[in-house]
N, C-alpha and C positions, 0 to 999 in steps of 0.2 A: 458560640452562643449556647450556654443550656440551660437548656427548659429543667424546670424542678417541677412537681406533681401542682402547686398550687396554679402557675401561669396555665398546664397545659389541661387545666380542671375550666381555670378561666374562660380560656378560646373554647373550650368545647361546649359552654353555657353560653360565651357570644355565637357561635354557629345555631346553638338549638333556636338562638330567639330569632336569629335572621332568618334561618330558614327553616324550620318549622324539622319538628321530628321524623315527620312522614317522609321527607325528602332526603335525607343526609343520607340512607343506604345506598340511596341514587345518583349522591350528589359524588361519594367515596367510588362507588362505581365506576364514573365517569372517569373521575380523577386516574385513579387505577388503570384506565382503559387507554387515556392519553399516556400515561407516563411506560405502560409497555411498548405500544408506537411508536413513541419519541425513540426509548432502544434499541429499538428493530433498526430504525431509521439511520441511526447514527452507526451501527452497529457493520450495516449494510455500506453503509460512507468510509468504512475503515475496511473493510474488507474488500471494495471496489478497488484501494486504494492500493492493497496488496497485492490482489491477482493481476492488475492489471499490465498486462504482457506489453513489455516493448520491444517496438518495430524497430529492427534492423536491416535499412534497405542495403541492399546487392550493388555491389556495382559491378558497372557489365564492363565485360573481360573480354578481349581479345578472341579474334577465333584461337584455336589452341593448335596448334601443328604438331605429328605425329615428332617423337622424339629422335633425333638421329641418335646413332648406336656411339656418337664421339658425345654428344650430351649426358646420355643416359650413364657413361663411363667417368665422365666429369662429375656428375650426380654421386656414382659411388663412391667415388674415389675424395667429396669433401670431405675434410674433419666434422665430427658431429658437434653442434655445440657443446660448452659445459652448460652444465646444471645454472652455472650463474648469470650466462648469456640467456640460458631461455626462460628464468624467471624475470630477468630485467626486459625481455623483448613481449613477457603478457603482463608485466604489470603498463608496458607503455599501450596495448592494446586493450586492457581493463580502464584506463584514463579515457583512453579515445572512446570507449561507449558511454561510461560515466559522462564526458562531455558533452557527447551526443545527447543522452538522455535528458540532460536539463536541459540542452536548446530545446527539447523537443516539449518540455512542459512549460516552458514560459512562455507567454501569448503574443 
């Protein structure tokens, strides 16, 4: 929609005769005062929205028993993944939170 000089000549003669001239620096004040609020406000709603930190609860673990020396050898002695195992074993751990996370925002 646009305004051209004669419409927005028009609304500001129907303003002056509603509300009188004394009032309009007051009335735009106002106006002006709500509409910085309103963006703080929303502003504040988009930003809650972002920092808002998710909980990742723990699950409880076994007591942990001191490693025998045939463990700790079996330990060394695995192959180490490849590069393509351990991007496929945190993209299936990056799913499992991304899941988690929208159970946790739906009501």
């Amino acid at each position: 929609m646009n305004l051209g000089a004669p419409e927005i000549i028009l609304i500001l003669v129907a303003l002056v005769l509603l509300f009188g001239a004394k009032k309009l620096p007051d009335l735009a004040r106002g106006v002006g005062r709500s509409l910085r609020i309103f963006k703080a406000e929303t502003s504040k709603m988009n930003d809650d929205d972002d920092d808002k930190p998710t909980v990742v609860q723990a699950q409880p673990e076994a007591q942990q028993q001191p490693a025998t020396p045939q463990q700790l050898q079996a330990a060394a002695s695995a192959p180490e993944p490849s590069p393509e195992e351990q991007a496929r074993r945190l993209e299936e751990q990056a799913a499992k939170l991304r899941a988690s996370a929208q159970a946790d925002k739906r009501p």
